[in-house]
N, C-alpha and C positions, 0 to 999 in steps of 0.2 A: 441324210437329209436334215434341214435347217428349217422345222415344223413350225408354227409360230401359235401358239394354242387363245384361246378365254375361256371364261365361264360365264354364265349367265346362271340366276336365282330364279326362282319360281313359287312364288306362296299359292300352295293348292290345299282344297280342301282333300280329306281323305277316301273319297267315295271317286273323284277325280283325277288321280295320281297314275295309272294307268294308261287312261282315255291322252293325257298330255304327255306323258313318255310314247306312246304311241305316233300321237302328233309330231312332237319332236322327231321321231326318229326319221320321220316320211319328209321332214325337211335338209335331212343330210349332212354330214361334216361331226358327228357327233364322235368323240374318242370314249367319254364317259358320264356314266349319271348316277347321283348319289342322294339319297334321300335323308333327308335328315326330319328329325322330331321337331314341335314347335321350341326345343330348349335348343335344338343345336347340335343334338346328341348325333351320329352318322350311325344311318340303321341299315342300310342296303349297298352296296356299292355294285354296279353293272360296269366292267371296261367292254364297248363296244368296238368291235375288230370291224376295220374298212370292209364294206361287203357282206356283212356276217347279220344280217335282219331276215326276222323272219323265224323259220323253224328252230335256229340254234340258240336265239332269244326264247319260246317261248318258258322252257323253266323259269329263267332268268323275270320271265313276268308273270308267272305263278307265283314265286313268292313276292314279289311287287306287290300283286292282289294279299294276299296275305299279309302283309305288314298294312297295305291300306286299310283291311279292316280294324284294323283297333286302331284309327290315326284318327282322328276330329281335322285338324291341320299340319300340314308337311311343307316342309321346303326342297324343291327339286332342282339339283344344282347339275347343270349338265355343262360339260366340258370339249370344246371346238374346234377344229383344228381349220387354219385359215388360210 
């Protein structure tokens, strides 16, 4: 298959970073979500499998919550398939 992807950015505060991968996810097409530090640095990476929301995610937003807490500001760069 001949997938055609983007990405879209997201400046989220850290207390927030969750609640909007959450949201994201409920809107559908998502391949993948990367969180990054306010420098840029890539702290988390999630590849989201078509279908796979839900229980198989929650680790995956265990530690989400855990890198939020020490974050002030993140960038959530989630990846779409079209």
């Amino acid at each position: 298959m001949n997938e055609k992807t983007r990405t879209e950015e997201f400046r989220v505060d850290g207390e927030k970073i969750v609640a909007k991968i959450k949201e994201l996810l409920h809107e559908g097409n998502i391949r993948r979500v990367i969180i990054k530090d306010k420098d840029g640095k890539s702290l988390l990476e999630i590849p989201v499998t078509f279908g796979v929301v839900g229980v198989l995610l929650a680790p995956q937003l265990a530690a989400l919550a855990a890198v939020a807490a020490v974050l002030t500001e993140a960038t959530v760069v989630v990846e779409k398939s079209e």
